[in-house]
N, C-alpha and C positions, 0 to 999 in steps of 0.2 A: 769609247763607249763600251760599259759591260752588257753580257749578255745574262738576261736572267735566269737562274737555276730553273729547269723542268723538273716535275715530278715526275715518277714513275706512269704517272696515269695520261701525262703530256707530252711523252718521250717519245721516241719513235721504236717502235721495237724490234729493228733488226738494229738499231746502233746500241752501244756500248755507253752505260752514265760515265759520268767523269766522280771525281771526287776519289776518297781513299778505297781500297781492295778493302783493307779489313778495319774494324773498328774497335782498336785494343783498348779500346774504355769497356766496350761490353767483353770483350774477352776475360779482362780483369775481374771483372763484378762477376763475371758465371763461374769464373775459378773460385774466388771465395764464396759463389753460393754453394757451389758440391764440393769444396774442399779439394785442396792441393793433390791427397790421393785418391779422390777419384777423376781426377780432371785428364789425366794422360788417356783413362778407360773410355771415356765420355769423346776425348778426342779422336780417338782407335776408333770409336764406332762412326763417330760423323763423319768421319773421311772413306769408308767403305762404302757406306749407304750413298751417300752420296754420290760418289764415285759410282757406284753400281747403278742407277739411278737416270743417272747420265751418259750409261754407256748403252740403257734402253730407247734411249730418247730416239725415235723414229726419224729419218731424214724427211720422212714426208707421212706425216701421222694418219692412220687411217680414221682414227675417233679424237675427233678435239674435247671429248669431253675427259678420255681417259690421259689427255698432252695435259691438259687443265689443272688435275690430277697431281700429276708428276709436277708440274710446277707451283703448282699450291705446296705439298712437301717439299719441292727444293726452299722455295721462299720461306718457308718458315725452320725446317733444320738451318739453313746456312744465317739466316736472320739472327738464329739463337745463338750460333758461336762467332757470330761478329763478319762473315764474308759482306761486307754490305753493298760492294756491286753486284757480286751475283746476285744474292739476294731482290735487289731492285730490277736486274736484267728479269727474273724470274718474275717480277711482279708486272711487271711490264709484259711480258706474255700471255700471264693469268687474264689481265685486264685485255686487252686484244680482246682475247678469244671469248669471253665476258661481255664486249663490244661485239661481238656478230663480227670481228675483222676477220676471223680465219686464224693461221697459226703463221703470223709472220715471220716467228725469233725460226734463226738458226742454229739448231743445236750447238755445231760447229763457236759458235760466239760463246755459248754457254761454256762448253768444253775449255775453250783459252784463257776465261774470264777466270774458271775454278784453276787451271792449272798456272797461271799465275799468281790467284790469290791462295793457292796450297804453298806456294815456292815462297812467297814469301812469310806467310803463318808459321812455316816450319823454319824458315830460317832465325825469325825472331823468338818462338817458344823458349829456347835456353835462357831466354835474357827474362823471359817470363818468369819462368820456374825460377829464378834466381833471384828473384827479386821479393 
């Protein structure tokens, strides 16, 4: 017997979606929408912000509504260049805290979700650009 896909909004948000880290159909489409030279600049900045982003992220936030915040921006920068679990981990917090649940994710999950899904982005990029 399968088990049926949750959404974001059905998930539990300290666990981790299943499915792909990144989703190189939209990677593709947002490279030919800003074009090949500016896609490495576009990539340079979402991996900073990001990364910076995350590295503010509160172990124990004192304002859920400025956590809210912060992962509204994650959910939708990482959305746009294809992280699609982070992206859903993130939306899954948003909603929580959106829900009156409080701020369940732990950043910590956040952090392993992006540093997996950066190791693997960069490891396939070459094959991108080359294609």
């Amino acid at each position: 017997m399968t088990e049926a896909p949750t959404s974001p909004a059905t998930r539990s948000p300290g666990s981790e979606p299943g499915g792909p880290l990144i989703d190189w159909h939209r990677v593709a489409e947002l490279r030919n929408e800003i074009g090949a030279e500016h896609f490495d600049e576009v990539v340079a900045l979402f991996l900073t912000e990001v990364q910076a982003t995350l590295d503010r992220l509160p172990a124990h936030p004192g304002s859920l509504q400025e956590l809210s915040e912060q992962l509204h921006f994650l959910k939708g920068s990482t959305l746009n260049l294809g992280f699609e679990r982070l992206s859903a981990l993130c939306e899954a917090g948003e909603l929580a805290i959106t829900a009156g649940l409080g701020a369940p994710l732990d950043p910590e999950l956040l952090r392993r979700c992006y540093a997996r899904s950066r190791e693997e982005f960069l490891a396939q990029l070459p094959e991108l650009r080359a294609a």
